[in-house]
C-alpha positions as CSV (number, residue, x, y, z in Angstrom):
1,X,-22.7,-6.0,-32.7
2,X,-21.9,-3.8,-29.5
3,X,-20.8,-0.1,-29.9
4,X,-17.4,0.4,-28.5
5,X,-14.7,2.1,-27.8
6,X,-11.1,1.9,-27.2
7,X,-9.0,3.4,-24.7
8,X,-5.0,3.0,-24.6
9,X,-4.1,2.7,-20.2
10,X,-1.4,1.6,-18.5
11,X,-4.1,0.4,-15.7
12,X,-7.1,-1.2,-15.7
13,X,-7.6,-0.1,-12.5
14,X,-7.6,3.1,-13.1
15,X,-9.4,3.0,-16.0
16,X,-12.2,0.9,-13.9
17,X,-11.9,3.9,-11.6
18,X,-12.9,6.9,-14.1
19,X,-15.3,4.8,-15.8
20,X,-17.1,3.8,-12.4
21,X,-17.4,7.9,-11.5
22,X,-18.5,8.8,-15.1
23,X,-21.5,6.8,-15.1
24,X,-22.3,8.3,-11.5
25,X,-21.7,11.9,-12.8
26,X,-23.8,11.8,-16.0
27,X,-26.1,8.6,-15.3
28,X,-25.0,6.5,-18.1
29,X,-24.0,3.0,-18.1
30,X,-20.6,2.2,-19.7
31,X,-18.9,-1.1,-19.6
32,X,-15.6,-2.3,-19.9
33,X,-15.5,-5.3,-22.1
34,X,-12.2,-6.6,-21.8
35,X,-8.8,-5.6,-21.9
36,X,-6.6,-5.9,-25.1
37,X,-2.3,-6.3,-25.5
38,X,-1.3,-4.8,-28.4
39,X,2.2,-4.5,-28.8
40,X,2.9,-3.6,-25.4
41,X,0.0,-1.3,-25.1
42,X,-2.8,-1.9,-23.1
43,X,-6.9,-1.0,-24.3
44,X,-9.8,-1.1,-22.3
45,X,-12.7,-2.0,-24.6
46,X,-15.6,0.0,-23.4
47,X,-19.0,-0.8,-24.1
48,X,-21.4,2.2,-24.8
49,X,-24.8,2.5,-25.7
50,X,-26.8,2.8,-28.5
51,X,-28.0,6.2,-28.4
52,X,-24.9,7.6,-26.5
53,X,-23.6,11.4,-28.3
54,X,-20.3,12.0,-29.5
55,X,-20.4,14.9,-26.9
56,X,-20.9,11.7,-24.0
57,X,-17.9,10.1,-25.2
58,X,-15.6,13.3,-25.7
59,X,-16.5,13.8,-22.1
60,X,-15.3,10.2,-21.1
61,X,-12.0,11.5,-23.0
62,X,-11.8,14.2,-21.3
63,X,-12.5,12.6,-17.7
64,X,-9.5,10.1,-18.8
65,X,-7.4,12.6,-19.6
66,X,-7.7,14.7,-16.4
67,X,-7.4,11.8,-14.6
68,X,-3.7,10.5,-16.1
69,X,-2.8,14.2,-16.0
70,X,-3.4,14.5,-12.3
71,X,-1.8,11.0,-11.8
72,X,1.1,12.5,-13.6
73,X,1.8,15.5,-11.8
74,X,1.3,13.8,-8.7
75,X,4.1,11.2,-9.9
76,X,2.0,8.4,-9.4
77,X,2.4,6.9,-12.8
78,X,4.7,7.7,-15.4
79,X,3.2,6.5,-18.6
């Protein structure tokens, strides 16, 4: 069984985006899986590895979350 994550987006692209500069900052090699509809929401399922911290993947939160904030202010997405 693969250790995963979940993230909710309203882009895959985007999503694509953070992840792809994550692993370049901090060297770690996170996948997405696939993306999921549930309910009108979309998930990104993230692949991560084995040994990765709980710090590593609070920092992925946290790079997501910058990253819609910054999208928001700048009125580039509104979800």
């Amino acid at each position: 069984m693969k250790n995963t994550i979940e993230i909710p987006t309203g882009s895959a692209e985007i999503l694509s985006e953070v992840l792809d500069r994550f692993n370049t900052t901090y060297k770690v090699n996170f996948k997405i899986l696939s993306f999921e509809d549930r309910d009108g929401v979309e998930f990104g399922i993230v692949e991560i590895t084995e040994n990765t911290s709980n710090n590593m993947i609070f920092m992925f939160g946290f790079f997501w979350g910058a990253k819609v904030n910054l999208l928001r202010q700048q009125g580039k997405i509104d979800w």
